[in-house]
Backbone as CSV, one residue per row, in Angstrom:
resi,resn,N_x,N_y,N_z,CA_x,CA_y,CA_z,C_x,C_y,C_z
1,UNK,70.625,23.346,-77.806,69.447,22.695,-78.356,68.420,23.740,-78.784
2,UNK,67.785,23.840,-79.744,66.988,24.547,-80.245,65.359,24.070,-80.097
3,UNK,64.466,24.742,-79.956,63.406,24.203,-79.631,61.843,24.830,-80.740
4,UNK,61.716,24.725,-81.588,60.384,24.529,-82.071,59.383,24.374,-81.922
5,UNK,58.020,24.982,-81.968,56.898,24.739,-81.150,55.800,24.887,-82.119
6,UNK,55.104,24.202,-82.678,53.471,24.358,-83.308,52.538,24.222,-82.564
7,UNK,51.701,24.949,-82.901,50.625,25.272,-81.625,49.021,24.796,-82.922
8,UNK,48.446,23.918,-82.033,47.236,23.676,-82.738,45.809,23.814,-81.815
9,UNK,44.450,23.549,-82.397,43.661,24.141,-81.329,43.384,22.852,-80.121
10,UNK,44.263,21.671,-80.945,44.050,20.612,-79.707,45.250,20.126,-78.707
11,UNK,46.424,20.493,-79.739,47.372,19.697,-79.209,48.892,20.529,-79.689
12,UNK,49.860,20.430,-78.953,51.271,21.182,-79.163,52.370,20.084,-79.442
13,UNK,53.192,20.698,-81.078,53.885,19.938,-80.952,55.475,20.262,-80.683
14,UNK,56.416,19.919,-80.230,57.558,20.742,-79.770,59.133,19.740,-80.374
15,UNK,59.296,20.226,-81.848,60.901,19.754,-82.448,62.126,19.854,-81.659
16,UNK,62.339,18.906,-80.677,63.701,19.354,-80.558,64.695,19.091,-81.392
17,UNK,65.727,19.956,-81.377,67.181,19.505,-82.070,68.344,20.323,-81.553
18,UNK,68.941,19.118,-81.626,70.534,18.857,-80.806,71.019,17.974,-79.365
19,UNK,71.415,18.253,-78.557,71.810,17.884,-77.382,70.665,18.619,-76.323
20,UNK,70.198,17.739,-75.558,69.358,17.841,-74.622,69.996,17.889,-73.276
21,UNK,70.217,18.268,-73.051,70.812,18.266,-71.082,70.625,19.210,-70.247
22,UNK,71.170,19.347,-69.025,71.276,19.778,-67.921,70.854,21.540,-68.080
23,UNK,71.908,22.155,-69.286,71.553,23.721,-69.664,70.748,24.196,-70.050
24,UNK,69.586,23.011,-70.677,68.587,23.847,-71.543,67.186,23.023,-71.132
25,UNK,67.521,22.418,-69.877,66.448,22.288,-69.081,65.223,23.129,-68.353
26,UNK,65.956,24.256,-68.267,65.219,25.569,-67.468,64.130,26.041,-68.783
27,UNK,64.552,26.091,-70.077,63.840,26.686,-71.209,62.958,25.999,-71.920
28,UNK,63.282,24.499,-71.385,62.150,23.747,-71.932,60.924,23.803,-70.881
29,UNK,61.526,23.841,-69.843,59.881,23.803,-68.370,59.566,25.020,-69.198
30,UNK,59.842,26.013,-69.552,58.876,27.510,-69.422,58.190,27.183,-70.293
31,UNK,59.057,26.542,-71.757,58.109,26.159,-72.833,56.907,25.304,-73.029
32,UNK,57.078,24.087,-71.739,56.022,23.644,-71.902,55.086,24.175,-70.724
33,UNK,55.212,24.887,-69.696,54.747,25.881,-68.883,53.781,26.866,-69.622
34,UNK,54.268,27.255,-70.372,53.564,28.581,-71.803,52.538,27.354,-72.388
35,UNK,53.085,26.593,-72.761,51.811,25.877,-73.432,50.447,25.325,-72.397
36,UNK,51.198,24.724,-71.489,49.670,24.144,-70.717,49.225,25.997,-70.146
37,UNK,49.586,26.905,-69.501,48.694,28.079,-69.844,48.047,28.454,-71.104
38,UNK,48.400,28.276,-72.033,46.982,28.094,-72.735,46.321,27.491,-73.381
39,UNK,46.102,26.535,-72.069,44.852,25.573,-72.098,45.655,23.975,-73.472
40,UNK,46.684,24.399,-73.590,46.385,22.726,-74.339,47.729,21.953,-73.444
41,UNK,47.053,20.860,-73.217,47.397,19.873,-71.863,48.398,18.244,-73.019
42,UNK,47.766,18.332,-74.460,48.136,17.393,-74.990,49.533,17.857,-75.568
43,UNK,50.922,17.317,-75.415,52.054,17.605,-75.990,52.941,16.433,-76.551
44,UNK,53.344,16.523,-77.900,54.364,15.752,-78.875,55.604,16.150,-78.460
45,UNK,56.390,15.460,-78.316,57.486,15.629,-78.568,58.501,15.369,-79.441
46,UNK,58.841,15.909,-80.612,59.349,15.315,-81.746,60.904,15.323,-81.757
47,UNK,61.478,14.077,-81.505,62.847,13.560,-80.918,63.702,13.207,-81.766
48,UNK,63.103,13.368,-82.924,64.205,12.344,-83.945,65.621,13.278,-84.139
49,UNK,65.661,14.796,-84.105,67.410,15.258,-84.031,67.466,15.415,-83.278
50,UNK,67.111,14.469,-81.958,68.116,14.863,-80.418,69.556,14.236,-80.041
51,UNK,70.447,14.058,-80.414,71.720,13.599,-80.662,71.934,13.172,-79.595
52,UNK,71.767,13.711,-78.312,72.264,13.228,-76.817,71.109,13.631,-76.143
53,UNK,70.727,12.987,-74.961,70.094,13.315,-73.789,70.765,12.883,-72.452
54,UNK,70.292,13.538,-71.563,71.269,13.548,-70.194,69.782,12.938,-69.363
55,UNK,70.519,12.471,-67.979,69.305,12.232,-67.402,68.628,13.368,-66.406
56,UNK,69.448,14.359,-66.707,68.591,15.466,-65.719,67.333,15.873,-66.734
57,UNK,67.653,15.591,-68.091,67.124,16.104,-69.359,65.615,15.084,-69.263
58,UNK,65.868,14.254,-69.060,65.118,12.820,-69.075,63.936,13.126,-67.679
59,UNK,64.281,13.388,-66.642,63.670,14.082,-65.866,62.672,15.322,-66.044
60,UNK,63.297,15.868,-66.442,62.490,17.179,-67.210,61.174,16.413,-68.066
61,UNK,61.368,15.780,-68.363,60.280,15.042,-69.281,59.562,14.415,-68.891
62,UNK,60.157,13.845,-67.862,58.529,12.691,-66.958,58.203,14.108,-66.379
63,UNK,58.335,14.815,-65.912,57.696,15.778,-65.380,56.556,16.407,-65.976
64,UNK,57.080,16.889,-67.290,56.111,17.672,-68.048,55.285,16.283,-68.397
65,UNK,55.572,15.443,-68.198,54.156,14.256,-68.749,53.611,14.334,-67.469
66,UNK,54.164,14.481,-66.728,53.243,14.442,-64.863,52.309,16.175,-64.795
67,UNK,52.850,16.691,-64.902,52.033,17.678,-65.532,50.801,17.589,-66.561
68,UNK,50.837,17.599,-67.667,49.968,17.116,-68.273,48.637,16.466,-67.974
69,UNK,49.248,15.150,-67.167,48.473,14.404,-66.905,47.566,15.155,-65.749
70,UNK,48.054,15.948,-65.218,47.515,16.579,-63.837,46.543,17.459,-64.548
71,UNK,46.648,17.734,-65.766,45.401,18.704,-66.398,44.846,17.527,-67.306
72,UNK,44.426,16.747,-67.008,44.140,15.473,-68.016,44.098,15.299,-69.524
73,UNK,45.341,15.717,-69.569,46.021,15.451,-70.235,47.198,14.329,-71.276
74,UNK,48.311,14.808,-71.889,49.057,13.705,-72.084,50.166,14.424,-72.709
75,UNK,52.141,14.110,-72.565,53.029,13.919,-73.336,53.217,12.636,-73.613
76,UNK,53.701,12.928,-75.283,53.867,11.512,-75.879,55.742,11.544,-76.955
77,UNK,56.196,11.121,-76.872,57.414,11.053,-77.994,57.264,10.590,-78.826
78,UNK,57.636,11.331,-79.920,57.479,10.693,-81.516,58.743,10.998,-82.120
79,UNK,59.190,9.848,-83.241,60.013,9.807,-83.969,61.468,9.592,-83.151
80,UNK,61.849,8.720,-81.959,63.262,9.421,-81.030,64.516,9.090,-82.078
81,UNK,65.643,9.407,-82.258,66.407,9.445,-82.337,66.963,8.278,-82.612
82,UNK,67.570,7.092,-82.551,68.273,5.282,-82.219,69.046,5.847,-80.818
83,UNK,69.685,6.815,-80.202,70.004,7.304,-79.205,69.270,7.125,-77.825
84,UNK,68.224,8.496,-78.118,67.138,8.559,-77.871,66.338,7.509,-77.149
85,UNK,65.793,6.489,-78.373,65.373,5.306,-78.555,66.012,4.395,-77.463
86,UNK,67.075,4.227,-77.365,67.980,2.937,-76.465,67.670,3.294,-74.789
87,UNK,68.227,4.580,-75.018,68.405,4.931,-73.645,66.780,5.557,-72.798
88,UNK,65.400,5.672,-73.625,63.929,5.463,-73.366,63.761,3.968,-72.733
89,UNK,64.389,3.083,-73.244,63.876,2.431,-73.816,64.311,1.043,-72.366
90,UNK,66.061,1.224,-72.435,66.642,0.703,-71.190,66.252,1.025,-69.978
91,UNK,65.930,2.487,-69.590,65.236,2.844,-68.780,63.847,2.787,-68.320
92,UNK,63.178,2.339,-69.363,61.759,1.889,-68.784,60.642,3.030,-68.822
93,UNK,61.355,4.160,-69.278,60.679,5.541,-69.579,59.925,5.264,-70.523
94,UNK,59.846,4.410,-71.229,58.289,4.140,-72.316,57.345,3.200,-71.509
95,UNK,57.617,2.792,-70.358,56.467,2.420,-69.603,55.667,3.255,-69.106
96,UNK,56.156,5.095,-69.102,55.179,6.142,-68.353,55.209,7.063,-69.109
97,UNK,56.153,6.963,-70.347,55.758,7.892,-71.584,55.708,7.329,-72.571
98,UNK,54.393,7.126,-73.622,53.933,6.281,-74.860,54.966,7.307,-75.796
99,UNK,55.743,6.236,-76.685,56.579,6.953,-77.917,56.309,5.973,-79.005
100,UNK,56.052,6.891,-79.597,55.717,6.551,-81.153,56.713,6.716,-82.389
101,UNK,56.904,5.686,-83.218,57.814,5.619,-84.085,58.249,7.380,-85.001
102,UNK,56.419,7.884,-84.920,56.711,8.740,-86.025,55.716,10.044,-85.389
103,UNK,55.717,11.285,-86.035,54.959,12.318,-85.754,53.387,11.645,-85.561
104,UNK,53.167,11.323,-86.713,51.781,11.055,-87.772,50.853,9.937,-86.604
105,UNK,51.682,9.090,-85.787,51.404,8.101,-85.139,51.088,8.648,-83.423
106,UNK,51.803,9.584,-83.435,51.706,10.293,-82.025,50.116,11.284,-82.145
107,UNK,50.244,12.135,-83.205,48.861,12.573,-83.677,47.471,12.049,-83.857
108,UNK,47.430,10.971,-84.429,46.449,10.068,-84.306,45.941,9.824,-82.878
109,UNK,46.947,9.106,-82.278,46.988,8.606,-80.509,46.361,9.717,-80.117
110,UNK,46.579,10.904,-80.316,46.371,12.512,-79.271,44.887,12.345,-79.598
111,UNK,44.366,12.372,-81.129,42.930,12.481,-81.705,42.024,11.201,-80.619
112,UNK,42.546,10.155,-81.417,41.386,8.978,-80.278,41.795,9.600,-79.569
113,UNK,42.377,9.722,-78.178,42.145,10.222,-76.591,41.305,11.446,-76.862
114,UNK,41.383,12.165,-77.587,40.403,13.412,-77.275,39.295,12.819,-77.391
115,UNK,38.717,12.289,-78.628,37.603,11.665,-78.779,36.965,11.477,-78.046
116,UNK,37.800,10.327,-77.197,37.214,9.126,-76.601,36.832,10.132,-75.036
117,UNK,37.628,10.893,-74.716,37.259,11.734,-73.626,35.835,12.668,-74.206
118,UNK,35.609,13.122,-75.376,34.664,13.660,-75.615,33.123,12.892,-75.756
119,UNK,33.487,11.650,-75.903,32.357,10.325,-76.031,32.008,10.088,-74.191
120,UNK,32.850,9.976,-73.193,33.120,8.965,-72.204,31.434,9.684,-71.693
121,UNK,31.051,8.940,-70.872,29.692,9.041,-69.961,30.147,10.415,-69.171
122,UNK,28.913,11.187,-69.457,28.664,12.519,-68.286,30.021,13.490,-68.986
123,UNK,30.799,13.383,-69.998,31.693,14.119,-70.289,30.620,15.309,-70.809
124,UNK,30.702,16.784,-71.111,30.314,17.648,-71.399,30.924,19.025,-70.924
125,UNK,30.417,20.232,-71.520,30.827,21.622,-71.397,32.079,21.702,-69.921
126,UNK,31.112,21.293,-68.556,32.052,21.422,-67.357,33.235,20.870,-67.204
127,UNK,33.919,20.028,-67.994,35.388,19.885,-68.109,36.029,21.006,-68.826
128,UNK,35.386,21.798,-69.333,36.093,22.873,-70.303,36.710,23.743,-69.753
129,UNK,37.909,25.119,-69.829,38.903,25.704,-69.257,38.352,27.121,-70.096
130,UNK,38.022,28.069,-69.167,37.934,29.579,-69.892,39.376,30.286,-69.371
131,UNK,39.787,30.819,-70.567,40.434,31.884,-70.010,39.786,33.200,-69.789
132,UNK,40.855,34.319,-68.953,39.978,35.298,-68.614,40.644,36.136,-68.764
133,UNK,40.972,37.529,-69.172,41.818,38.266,-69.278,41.142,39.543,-69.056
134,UNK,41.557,40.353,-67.970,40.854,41.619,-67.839,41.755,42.615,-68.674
135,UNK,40.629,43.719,-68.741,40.811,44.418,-69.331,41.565,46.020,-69.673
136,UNK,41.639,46.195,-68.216,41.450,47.701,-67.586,43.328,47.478,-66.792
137,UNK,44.171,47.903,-66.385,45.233,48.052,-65.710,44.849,48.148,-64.201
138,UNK,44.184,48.297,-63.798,43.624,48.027,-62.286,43.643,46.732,-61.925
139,UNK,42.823,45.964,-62.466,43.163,44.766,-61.998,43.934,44.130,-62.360
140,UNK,44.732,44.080,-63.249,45.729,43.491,-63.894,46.895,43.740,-62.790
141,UNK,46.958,44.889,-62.004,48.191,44.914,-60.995,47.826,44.020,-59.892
142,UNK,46.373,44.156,-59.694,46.370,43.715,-58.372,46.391,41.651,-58.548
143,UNK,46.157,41.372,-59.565,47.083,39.898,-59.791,48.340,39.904,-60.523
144,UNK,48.967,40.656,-60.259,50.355,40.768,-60.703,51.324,40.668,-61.831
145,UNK,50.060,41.257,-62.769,50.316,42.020,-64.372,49.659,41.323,-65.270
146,UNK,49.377,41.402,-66.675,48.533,41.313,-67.283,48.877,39.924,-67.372
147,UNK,48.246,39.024,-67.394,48.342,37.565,-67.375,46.693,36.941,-67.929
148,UNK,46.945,35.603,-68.136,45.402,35.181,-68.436,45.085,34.190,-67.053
149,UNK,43.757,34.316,-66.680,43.188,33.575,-65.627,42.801,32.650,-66.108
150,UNK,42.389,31.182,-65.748,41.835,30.183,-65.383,40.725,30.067,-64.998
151,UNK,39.263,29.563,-65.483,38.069,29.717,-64.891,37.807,27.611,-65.404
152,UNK,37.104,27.194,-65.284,36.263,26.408,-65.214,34.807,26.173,-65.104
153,UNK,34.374,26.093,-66.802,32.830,26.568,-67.412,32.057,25.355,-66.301
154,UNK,31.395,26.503,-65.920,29.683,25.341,-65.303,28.811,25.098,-66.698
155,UNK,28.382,26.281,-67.339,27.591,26.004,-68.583,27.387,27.223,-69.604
156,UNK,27.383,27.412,-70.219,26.694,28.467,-71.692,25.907,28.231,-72.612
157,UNK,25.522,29.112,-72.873,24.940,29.414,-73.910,24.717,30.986,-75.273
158,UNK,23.440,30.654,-75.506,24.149,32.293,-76.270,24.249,33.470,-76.241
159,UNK,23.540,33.612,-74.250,23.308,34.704,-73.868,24.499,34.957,-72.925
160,UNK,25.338,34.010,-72.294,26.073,34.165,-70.954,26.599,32.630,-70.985
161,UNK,28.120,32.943,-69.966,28.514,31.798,-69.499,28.686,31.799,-68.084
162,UNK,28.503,30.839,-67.416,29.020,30.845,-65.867,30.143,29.833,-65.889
163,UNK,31.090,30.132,-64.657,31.990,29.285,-64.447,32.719,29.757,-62.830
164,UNK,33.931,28.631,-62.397,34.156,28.610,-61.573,35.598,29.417,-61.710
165,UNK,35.982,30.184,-60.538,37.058,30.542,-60.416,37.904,30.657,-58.761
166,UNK,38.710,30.033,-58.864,39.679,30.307,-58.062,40.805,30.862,-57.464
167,UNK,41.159,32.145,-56.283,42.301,32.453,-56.101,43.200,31.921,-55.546
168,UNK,43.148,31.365,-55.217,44.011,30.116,-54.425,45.367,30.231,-54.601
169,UNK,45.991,30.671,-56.139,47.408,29.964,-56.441,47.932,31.012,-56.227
170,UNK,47.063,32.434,-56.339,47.679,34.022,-56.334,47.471,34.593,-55.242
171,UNK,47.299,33.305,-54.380,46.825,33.944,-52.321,45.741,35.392,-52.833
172,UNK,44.599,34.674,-53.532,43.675,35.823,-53.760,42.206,35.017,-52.729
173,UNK,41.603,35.653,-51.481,40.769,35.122,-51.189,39.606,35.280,-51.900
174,UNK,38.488,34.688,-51.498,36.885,35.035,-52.397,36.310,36.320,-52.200
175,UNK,37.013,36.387,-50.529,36.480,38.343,-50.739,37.018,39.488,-51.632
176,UNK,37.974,39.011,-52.260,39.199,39.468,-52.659,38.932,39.248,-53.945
177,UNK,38.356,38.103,-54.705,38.425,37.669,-55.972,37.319,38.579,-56.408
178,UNK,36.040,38.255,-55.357,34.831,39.232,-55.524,34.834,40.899,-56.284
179,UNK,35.486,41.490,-55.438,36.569,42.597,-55.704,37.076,42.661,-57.398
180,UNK,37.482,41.717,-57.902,38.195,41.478,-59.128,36.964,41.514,-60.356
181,UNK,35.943,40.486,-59.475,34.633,40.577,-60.455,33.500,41.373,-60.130
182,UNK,33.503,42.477,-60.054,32.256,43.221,-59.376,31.289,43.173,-60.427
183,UNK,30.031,43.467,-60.033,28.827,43.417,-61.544,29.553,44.521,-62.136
184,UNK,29.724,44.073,-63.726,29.208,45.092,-64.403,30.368,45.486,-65.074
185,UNK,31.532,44.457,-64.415,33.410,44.877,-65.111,32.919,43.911,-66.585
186,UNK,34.220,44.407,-66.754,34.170,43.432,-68.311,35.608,42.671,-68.235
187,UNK,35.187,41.735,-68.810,36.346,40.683,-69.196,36.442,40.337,-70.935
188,UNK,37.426,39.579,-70.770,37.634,39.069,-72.336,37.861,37.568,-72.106
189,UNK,36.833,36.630,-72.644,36.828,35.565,-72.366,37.391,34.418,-73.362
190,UNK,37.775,33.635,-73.457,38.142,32.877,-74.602,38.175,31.175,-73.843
191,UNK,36.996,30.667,-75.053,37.062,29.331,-74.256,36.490,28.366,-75.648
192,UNK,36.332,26.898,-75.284,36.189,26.026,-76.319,35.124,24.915,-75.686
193,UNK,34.277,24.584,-76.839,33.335,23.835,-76.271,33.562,22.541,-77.338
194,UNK,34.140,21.442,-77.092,35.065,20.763,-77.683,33.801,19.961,-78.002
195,UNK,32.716,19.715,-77.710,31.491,18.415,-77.969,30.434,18.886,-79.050
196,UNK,30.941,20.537,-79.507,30.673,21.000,-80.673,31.072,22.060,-81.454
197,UNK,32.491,21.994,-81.489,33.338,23.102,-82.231,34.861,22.754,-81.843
198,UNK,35.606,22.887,-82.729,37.050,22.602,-82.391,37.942,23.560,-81.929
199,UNK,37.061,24.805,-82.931,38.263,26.188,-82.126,37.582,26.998,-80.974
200,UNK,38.143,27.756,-81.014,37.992,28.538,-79.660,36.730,29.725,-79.799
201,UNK,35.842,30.091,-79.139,35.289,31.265,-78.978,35.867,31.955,-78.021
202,UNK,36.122,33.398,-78.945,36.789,34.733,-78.322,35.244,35.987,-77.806
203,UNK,34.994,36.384,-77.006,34.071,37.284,-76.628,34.594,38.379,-75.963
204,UNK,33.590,39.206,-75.601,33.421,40.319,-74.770,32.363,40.109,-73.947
205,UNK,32.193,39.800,-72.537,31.109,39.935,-72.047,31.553,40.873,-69.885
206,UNK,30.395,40.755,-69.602,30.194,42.057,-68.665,29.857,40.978,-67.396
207,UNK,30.384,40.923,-66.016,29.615,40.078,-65.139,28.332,40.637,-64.804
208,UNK,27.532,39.614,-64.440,26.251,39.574,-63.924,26.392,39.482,-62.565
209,UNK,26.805,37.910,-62.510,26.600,38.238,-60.440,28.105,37.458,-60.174
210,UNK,28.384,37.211,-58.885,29.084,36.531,-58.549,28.431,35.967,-56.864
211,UNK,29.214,34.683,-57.095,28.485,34.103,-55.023,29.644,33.253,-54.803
212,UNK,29.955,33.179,-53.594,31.138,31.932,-53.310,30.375,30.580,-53.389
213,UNK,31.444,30.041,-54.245,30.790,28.336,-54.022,31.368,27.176,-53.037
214,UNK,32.121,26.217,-53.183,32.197,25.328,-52.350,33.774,25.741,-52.415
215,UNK,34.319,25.601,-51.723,36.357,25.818,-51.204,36.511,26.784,-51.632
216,UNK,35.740,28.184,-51.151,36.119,29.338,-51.409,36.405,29.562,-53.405
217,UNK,35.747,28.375,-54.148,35.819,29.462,-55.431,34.448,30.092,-55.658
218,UNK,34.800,30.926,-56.966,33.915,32.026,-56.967,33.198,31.553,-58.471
219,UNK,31.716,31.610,-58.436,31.236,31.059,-59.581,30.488,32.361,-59.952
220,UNK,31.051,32.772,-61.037,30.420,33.908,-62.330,30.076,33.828,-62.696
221,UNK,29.068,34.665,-63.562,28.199,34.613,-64.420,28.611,35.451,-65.140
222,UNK,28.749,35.723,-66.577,29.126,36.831,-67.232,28.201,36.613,-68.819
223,UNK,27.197,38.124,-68.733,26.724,37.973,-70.644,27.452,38.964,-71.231
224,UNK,27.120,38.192,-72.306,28.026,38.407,-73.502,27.944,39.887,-74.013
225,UNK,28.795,40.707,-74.185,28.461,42.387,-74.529,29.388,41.844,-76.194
226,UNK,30.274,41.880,-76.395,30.293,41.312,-77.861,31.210,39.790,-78.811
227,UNK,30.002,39.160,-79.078,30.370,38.179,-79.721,29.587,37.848,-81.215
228,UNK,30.457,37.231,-81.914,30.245,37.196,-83.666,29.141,36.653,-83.772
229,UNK,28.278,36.996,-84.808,27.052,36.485,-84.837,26.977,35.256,-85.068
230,UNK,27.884,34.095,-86.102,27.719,33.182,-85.958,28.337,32.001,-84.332
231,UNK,28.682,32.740,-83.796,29.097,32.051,-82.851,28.629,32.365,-81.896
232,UNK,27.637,33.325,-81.696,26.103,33.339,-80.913,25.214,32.207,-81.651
233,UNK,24.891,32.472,-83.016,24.366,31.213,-83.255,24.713,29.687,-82.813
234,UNK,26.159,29.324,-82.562,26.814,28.284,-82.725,26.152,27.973,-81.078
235,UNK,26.211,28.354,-80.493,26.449,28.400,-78.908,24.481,28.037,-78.905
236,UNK,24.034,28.997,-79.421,22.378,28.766,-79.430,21.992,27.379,-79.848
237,UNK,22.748,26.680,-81.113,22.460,25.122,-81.013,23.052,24.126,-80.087
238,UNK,24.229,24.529,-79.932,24.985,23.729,-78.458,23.831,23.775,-77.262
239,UNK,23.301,24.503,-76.956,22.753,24.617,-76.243,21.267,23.629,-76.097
240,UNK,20.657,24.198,-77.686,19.523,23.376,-77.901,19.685,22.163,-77.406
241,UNK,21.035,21.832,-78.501,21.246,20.117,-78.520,21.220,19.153,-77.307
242,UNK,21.936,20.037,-76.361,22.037,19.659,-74.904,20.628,19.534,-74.286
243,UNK,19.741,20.460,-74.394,18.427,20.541,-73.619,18.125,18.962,-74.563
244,UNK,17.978,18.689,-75.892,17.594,17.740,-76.349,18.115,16.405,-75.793
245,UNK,18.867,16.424,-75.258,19.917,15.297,-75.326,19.609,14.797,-74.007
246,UNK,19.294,15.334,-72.862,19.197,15.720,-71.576,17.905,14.961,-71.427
247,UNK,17.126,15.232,-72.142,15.376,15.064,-72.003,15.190,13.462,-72.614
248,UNK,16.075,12.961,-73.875,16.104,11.911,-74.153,16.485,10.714,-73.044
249,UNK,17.663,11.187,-72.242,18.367,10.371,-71.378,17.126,10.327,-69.951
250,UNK,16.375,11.423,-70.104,15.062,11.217,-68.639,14.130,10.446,-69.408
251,UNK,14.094,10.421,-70.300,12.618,9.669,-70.959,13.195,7.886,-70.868
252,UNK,14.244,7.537,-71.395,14.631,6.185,-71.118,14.242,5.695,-69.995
């Protein structure tokens, strides 16, 4: 089975074609493994040349939708196969995975849910996912090679962002993580503020402080040492807008 992958700034879509089973189960987890690391949680699955599926294959798939969902998220199937289709279908697997006749129809579905998550009450910046990528080979060994981290934005603007971070998954404690962020290292940050911009801001910025917060994560502060001028600007009205928005909802 061959596997295909488009990568967009909201959502991944992944062509399979051929026979799906038991052998090429291991290469699809990594693939969709690689994708929710960076950061997109929404995944297509485009089914229409899958000739056979097995049920270990079928498994593999509620999974990566159980996944997903665990980053609130979503997998969806589009276009299956008449194969495909029967055996979704007998099984009851479109009761916990939505499949859609066609690409175009699965895409749409992905858009409203983002939306509507970007509309819902109290949604804003703190659902957002920074990555973190140091810079230097020092720390990069001591979490166990150059990889991208996981942070979780508290807030930004156009001077600095803070956010939450956790060692938890890399048995890294907070004294330990501390260590990782001392004032004054630099990181490379890349994150998205989805309630006013679709793609991603890429930076350079330097920590400020760090303090343990609640279950041992570690909440950073890091300003910005270099980012594009319009996307200092961009971040300077996000920001405004919010103080505006904030003050309207106390005055009601």
């Amino acid at each position: 089975m061959n596997i295909d992958t488009t990568l967009t700034d909201d959502y991944a879509v992944l062509t399979l074609k051929g026979e799906f089973d038991t052998f090429h189960c291991p290469r699809f987890q990594e693939e969709i493994e690689d994708i929710l690391e960076r950061d997109l949680v929404f995944i297509i699955l485009n089914m229409r040349m899958v000739k056979f599926i097995n049920s270990t294959a079928l498994g593999a798939i509620i999974k990566a939708s159980k996944m997903c969902k665990a980053d609130d998220g979503e997998l969806v199937l589009s276009a299956p196969s008449p194969f495909v289709k029967d055996i979704v279908h007998k099984l009851g697997i479109d009761q916990m995975v939505p499949v859609f006749d066609d690409e175009e129809g699965a895409k749409k579905h992905i858009i409203k849910t983002l939306n509507a998550q970007a509309m819902a009450e109290g949604a804003s910046v703190r659902e957002e996912k920074v990555l973190i990528i140091f810079p230097d080979n020092t720390r990069n060994q001591q979490i166990g090679g150059k990889k991208a981290l996981v942070g979780t934005m508290s807030s930004v603007d156009s001077e600095r962002v803070r956010f939450l971070w956790s060692g938890e998954k890399l048995g890294i404690s907070a004294d330990q993580g501390k260590q990782l962020f001392y004032p004054g290292s630099e990181l490379h940050l890349k994150f998205q503020v989805k309630m006013f911009k679709k793609g991603h801001f890429e930076v350079t910025a330097a920590v400020d402080d760090v303090e343990v917060a609640s279950d041992d994560n570690l909440r950073i502060t890091a300003a910005f040492k270099k980012i594009k001028p319009r996307e200092r600007e961009a971040l300077a009205q996000f920001a405004a807008d919010m103080d505006f928005l904030k003050r309207q909802i106390r005055e009601q």
